[in-house]
Backbone as CSV, one residue per row, in Angstrom:
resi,resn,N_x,N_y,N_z,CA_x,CA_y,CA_z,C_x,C_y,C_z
1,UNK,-14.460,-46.559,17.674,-13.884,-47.839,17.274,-12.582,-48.051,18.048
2,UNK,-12.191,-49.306,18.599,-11.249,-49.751,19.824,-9.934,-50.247,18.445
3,UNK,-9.052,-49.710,18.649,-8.053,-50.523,18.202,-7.118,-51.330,18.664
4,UNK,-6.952,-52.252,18.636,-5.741,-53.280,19.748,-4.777,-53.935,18.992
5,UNK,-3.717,-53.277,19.030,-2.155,-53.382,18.688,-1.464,-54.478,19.564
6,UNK,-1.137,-55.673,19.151,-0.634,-56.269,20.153,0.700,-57.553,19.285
7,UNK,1.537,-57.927,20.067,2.437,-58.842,19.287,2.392,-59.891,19.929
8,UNK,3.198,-60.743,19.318,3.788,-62.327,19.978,5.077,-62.451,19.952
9,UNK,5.833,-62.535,20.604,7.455,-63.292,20.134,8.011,-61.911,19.816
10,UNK,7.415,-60.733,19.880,7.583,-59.624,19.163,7.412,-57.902,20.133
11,UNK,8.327,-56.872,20.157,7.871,-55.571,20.425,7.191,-54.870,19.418
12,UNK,6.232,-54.374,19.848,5.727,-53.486,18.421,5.953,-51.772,18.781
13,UNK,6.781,-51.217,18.064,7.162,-50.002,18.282,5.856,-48.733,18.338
14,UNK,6.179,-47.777,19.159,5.251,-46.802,18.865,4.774,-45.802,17.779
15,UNK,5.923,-46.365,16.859,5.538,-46.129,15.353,4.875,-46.856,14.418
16,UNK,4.873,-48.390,14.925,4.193,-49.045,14.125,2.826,-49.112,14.675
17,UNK,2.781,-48.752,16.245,1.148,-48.690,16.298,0.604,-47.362,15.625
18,UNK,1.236,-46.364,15.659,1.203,-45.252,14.950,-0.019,-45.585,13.507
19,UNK,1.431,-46.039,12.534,1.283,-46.335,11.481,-0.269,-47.292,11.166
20,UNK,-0.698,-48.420,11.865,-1.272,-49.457,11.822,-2.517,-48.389,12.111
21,UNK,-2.862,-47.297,13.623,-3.717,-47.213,13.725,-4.223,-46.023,12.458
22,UNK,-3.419,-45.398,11.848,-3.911,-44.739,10.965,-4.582,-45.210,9.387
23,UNK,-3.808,-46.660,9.508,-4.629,-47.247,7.994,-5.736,-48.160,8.369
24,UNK,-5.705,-48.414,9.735,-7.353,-49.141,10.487,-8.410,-48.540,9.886
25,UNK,-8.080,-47.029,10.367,-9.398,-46.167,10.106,-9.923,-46.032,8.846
26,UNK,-9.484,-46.690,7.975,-9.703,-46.392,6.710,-10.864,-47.391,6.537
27,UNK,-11.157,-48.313,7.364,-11.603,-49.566,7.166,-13.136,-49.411,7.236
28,UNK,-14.041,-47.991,7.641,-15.037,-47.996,7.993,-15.385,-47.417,6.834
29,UNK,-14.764,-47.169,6.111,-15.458,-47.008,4.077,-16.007,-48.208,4.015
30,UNK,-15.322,-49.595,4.231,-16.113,-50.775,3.838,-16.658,-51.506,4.434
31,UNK,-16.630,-51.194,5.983,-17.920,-51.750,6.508,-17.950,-50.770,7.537
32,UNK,-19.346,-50.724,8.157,-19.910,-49.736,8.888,-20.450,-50.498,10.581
33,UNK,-20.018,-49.691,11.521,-20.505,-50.151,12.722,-19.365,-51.289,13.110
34,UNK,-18.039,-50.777,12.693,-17.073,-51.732,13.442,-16.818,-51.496,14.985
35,UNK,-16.977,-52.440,16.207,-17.095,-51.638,16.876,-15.554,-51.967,17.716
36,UNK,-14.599,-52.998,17.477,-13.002,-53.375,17.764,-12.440,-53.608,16.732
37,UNK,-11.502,-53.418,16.371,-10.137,-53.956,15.368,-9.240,-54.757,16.177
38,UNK,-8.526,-55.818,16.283,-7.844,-56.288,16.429,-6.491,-56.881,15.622
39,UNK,-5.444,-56.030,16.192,-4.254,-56.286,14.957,-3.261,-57.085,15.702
40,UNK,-2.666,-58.251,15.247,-2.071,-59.250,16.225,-0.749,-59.356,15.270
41,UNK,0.475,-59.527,15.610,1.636,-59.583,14.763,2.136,-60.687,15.907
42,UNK,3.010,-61.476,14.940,3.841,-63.480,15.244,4.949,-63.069,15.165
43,UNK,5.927,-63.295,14.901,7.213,-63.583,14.174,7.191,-65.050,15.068
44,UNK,7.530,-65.566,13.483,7.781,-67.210,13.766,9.217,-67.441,13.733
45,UNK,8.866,-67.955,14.959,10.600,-68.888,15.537,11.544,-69.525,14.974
46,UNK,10.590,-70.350,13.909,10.909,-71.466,13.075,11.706,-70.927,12.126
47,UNK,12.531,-72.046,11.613,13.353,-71.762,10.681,12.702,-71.851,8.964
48,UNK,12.814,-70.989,8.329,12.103,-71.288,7.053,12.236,-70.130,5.982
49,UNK,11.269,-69.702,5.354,11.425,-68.888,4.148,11.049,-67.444,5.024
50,UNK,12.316,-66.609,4.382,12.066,-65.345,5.324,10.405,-64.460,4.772
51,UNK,9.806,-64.789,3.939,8.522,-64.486,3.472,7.579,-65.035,4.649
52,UNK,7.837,-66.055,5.474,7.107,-66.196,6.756,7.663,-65.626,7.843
53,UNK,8.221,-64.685,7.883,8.859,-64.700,8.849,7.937,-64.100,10.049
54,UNK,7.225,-63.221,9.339,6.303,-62.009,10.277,5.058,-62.603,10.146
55,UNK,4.152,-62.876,10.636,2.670,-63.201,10.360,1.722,-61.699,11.083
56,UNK,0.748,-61.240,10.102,-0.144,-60.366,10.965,-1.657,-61.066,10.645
57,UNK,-2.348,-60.563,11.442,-3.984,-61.010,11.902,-4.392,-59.717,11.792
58,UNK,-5.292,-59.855,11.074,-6.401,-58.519,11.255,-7.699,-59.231,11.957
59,UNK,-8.362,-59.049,12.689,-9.977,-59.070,13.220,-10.847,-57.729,13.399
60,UNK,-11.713,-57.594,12.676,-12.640,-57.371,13.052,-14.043,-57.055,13.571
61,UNK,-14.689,-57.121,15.047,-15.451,-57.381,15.657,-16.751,-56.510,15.704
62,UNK,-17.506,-56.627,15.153,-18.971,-55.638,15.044,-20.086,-56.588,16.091
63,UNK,-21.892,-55.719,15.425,-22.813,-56.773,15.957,-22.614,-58.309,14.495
64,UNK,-22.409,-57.880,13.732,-22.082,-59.448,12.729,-21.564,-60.524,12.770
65,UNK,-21.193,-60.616,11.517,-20.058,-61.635,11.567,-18.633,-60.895,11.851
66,UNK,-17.624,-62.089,12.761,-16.323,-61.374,12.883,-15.478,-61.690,11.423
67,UNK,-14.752,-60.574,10.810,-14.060,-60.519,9.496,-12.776,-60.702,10.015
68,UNK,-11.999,-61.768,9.444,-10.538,-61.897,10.045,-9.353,-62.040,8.476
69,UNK,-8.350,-61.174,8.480,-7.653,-61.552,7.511,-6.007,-61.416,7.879
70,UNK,-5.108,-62.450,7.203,-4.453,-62.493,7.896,-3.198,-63.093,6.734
71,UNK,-1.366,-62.284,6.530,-0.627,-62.099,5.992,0.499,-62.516,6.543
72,UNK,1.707,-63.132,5.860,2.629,-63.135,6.339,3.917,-62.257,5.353
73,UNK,4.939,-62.016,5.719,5.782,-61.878,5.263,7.691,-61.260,6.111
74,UNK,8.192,-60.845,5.271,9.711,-60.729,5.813,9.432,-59.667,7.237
75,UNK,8.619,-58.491,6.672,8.422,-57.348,7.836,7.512,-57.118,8.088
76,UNK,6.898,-56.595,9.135,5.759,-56.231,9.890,4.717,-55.572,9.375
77,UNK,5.122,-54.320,9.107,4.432,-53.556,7.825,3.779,-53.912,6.962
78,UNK,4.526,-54.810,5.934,4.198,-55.163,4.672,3.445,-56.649,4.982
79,UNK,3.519,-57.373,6.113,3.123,-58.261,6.236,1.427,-57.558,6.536
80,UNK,1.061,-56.623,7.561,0.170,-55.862,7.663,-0.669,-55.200,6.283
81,UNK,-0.179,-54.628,5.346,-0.438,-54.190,4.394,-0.958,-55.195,3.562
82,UNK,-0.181,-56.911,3.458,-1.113,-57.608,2.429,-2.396,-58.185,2.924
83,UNK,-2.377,-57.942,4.232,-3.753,-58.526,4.999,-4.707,-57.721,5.047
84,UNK,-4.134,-55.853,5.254,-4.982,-55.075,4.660,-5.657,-55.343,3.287
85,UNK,-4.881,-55.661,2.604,-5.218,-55.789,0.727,-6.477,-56.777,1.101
86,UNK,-5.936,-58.137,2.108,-7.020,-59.188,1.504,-8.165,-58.854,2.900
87,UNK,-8.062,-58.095,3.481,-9.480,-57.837,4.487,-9.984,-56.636,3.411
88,UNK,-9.891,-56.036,2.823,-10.755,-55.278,1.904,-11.215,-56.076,0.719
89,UNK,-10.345,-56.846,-0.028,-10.630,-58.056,-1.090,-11.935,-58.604,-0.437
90,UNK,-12.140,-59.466,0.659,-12.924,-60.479,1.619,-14.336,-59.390,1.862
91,UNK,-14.280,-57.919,2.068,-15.163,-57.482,1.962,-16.206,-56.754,0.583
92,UNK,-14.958,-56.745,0.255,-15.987,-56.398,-1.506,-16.895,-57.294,-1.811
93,UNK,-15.563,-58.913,-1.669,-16.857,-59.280,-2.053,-17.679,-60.595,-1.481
94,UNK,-17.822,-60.520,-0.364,-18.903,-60.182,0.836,-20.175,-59.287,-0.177
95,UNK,-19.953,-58.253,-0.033,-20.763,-57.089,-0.463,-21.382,-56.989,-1.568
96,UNK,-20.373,-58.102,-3.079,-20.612,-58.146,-3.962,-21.480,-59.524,-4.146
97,UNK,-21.365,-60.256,-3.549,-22.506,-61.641,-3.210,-23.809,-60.890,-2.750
98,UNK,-23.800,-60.102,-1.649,-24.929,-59.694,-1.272,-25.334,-59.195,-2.585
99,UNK,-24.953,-58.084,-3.599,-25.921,-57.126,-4.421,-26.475,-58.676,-5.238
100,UNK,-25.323,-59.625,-5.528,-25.591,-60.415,-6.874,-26.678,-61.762,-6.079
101,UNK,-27.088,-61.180,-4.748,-28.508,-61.924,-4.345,-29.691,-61.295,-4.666
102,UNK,-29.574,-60.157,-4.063,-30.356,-58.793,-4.559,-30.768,-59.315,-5.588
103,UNK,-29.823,-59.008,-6.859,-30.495,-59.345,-8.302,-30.501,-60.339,-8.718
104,UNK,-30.423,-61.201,-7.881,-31.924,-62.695,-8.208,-33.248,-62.567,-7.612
105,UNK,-33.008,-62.173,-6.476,-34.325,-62.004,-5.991,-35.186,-61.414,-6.756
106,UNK,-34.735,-59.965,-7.220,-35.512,-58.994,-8.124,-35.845,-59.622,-9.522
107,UNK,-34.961,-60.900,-10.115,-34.977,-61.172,-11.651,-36.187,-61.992,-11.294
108,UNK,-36.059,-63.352,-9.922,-37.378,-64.320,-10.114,-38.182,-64.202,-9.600
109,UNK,-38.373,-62.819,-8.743,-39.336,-62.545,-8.111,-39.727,-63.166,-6.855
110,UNK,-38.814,-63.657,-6.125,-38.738,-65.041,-5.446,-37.432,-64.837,-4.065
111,UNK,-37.421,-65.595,-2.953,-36.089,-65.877,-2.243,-34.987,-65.757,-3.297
112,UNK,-33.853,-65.380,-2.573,-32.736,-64.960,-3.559,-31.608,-66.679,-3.020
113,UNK,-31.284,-67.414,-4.454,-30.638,-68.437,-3.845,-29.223,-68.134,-3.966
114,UNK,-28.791,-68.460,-2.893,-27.186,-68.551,-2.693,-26.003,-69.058,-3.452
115,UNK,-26.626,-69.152,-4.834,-25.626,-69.662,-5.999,-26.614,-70.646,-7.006
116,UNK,-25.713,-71.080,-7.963,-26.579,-71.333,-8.653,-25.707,-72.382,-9.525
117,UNK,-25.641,-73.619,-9.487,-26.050,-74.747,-8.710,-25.360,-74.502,-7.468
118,UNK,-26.247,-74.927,-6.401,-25.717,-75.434,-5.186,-25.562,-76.718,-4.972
119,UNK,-24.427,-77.333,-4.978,-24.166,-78.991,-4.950,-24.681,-79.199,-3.421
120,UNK,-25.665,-80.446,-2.981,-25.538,-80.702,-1.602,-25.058,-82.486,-1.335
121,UNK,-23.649,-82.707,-0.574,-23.363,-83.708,-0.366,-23.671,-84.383,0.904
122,UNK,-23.781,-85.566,0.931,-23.743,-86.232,2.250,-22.297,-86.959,1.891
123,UNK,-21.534,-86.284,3.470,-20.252,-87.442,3.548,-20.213,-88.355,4.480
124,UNK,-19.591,-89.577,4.173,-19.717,-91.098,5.004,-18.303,-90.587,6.029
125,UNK,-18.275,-91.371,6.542,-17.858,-92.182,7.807,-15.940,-91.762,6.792
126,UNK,-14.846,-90.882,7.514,-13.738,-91.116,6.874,-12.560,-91.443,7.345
127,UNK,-13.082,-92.520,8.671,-11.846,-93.230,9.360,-12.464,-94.645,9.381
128,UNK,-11.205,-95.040,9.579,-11.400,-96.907,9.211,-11.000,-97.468,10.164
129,UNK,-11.618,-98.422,10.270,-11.550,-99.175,11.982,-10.254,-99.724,11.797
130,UNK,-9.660,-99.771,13.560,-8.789,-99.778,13.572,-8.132,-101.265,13.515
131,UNK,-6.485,-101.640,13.358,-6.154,-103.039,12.851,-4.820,-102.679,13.976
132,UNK,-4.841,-104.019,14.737,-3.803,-104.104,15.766,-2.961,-104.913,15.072
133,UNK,-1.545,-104.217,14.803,-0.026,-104.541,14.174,1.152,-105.029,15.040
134,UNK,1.082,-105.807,15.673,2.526,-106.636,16.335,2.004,-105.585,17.680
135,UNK,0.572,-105.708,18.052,0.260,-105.342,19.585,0.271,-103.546,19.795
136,UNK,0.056,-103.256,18.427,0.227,-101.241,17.747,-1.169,-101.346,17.140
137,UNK,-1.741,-100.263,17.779,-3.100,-99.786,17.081,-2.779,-99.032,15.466
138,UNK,-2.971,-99.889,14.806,-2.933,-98.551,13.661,-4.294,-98.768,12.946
139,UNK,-4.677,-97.127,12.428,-5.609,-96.953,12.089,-5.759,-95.144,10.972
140,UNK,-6.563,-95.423,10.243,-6.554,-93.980,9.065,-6.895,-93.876,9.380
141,UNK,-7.056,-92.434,9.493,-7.927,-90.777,9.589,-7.811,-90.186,8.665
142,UNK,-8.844,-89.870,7.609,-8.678,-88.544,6.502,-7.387,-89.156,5.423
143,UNK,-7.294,-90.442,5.346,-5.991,-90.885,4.719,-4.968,-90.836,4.756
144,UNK,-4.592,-91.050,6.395,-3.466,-90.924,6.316,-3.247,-91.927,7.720
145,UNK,-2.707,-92.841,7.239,-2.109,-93.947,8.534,-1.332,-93.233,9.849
146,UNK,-2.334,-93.666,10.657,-1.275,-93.292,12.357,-1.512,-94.550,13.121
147,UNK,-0.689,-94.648,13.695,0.092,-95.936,14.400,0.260,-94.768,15.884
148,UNK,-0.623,-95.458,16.673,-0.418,-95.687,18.095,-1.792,-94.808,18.453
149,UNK,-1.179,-93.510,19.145,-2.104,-92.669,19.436,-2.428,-91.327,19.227
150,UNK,-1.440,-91.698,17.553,-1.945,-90.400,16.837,-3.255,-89.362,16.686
151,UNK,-3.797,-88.868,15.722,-3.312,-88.169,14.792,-2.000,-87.176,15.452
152,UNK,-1.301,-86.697,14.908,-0.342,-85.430,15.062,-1.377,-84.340,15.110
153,UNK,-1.056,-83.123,15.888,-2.518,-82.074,15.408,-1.374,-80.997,15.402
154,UNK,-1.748,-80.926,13.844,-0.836,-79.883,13.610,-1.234,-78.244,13.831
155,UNK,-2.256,-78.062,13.911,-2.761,-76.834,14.283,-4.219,-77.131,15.230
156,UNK,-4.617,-76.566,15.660,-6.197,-76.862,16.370,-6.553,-75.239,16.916
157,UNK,-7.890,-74.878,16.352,-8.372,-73.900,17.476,-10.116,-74.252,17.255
158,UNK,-10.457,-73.330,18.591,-11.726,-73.926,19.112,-12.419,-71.859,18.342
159,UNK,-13.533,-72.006,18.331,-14.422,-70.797,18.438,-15.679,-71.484,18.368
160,UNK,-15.944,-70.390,19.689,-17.399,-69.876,19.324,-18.256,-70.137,18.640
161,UNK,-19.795,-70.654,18.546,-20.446,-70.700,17.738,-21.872,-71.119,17.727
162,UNK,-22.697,-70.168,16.760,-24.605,-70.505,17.149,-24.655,-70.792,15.691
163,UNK,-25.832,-71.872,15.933,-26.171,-72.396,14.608,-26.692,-71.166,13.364
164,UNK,-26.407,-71.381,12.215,-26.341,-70.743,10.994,-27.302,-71.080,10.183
165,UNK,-27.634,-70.255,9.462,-28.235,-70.285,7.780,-27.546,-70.728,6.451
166,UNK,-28.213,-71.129,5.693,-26.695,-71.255,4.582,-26.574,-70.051,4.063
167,UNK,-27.533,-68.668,4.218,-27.216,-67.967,4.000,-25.905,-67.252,5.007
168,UNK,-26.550,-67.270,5.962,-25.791,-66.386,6.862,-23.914,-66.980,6.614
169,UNK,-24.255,-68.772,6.877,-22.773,-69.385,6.781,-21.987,-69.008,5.079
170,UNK,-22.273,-68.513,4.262,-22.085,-68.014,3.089,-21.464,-66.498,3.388
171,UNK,-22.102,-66.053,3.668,-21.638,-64.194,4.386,-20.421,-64.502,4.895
172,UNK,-20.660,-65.659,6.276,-19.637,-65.614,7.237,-18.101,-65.861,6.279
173,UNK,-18.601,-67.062,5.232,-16.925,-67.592,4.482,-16.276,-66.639,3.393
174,UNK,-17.261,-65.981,2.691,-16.583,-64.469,2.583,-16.136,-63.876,3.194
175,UNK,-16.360,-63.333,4.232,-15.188,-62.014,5.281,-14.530,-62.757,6.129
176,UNK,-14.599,-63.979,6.377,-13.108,-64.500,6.826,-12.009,-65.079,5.923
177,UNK,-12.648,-64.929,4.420,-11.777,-64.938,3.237,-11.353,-66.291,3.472
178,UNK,-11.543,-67.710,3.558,-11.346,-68.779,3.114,-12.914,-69.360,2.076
179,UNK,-12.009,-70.179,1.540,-13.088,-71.036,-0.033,-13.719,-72.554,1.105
180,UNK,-14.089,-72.265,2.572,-14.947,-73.143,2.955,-15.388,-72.771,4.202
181,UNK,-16.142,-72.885,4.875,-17.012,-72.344,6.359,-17.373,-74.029,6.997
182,UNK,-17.429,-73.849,8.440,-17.697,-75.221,9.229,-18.493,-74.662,9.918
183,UNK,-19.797,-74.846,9.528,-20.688,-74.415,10.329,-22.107,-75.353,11.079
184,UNK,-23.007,-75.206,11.937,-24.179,-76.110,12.635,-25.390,-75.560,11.869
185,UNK,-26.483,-76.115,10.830,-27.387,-75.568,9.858,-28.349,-75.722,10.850
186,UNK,-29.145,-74.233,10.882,-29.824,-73.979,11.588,-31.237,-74.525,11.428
187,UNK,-31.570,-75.174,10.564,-32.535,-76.067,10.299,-32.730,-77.318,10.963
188,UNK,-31.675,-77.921,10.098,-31.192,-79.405,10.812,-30.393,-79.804,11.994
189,UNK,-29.729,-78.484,12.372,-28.595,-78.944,13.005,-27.661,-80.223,13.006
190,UNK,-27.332,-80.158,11.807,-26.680,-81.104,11.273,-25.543,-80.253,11.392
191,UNK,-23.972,-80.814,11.379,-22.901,-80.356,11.319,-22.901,-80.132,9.234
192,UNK,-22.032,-79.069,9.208,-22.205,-78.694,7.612,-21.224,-77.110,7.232
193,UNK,-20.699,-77.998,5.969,-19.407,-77.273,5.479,-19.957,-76.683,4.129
194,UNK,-20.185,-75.205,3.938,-19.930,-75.002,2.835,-18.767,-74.927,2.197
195,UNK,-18.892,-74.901,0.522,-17.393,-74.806,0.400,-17.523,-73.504,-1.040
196,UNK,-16.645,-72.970,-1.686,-17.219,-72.430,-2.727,-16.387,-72.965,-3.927
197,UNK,-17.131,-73.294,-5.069,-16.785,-73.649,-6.275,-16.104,-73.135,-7.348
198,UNK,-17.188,-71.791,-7.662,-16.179,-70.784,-8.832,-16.962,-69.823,-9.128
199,UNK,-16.565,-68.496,-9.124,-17.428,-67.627,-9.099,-18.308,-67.433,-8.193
200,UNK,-19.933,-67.402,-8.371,-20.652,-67.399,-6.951,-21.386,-68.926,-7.255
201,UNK,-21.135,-69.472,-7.485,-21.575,-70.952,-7.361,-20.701,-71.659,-6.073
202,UNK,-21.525,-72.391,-5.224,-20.785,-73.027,-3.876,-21.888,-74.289,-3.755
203,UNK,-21.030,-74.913,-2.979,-21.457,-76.335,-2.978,-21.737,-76.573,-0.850
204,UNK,-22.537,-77.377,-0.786,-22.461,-77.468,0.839,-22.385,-79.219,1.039
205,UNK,-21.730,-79.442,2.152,-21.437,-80.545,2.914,-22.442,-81.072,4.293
206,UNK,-22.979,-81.700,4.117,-23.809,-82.055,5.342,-23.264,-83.127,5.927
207,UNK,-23.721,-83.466,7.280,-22.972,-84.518,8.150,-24.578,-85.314,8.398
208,UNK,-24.485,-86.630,8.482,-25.700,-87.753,9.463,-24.997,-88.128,10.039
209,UNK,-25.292,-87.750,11.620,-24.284,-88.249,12.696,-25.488,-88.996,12.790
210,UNK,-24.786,-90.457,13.200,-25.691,-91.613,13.689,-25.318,-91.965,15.058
């Protein structure tokens, strides 16, 4: 297993790769066949609450899905340590969805369904044509008025990606530990968001691109 220690804005001492690579290894109790770790540490520039100050990224990269979890706080360490907490959290239960498919399958004798209700929505159209203001395009996106040639993009990243199952896209939004996945349904290839509800009940989002 490859470990990669690396910073931003930041030196990372030979103690803290030390430290980092010795609680990595711990990581193959809960999943098996990892074949990179990737540990990425920020310190943000910005002025703000010293609880952001440090950001760490955990990734990591098998034949699966990639598991990413990711912490901030005052120091490096501890910022590391709560991302440890929630990349083991993200895999339990990962692990614990899988058994509690298992035992549907086994109760109805049947495909094991991915929750129970599964809400499926179709969403419309959520920008509004645009209205020219004293010779100014303005126009909503997602509710929220921009004037000219907005939106602002406050964050953006691109990945990778082959169309999914709702099973598989279910797996995937567990071990990257967010409550929604943006994924291409390998059926329809329709664009489509699961999201999860409460407990193991989750709801999915479909797109009709026209």
């Amino acid at each position: 297993m490859d470990i990669i220690v690396s910073g931003r804005h930041c030196h990372i001492s030979d103690a803290i790769r030390e430290q980092v690579t010795e609680r990595i290894a711990t990581v193959e109790r809960f999943k098996d066949r990892v074949q990179r770790v990737e540990v990425e540490f920020t310190v943000n520039e910005t002025k703000g609450s010293p609880d952001d100050a440090v950001e760490a990224e955990i990734t990591l990269r098998s034949k699966g899905p990639v598991v990413r979890a990711e912490a901030t706080a005052e120091d490096k360490m501890v910022a590391f340590e709560k991302a440890m907490e929630r990349l083991k959290s993200q895999l339990r239960r990962a692990s614990d969805r899988r058994k509690h498919r298992k035992g549907l399958r086994h109760h109805h004798g049947g495909p094991a369904q991915p929750g129970a209700p599964l809400d499926t929505l179709l969403l419309p159209s959520d920008e509004d044509e645009g209205v020219s203001e004293n010779g100014v395009d303005r126009h909503v996106v997602a509710g929220i008025e921009v004037t000219g040639d907005g939106p602002l993009v406050v964050r953006e990243k691109e990945f990778p990606a082959t169309p999914l199952t709702l099973d598989q896209a279910l797996d995937e939004m567990e071990l990257v530990g967010h409550d929604f996945f943006l994924y291409q349904d390998a059926a329809s290839g329709r664009p489509s968001v699961v999201y999860r509800r409460k407990a193991y009940d989750y709801g999915v989002i479909h797109l009709n691109v026209s």
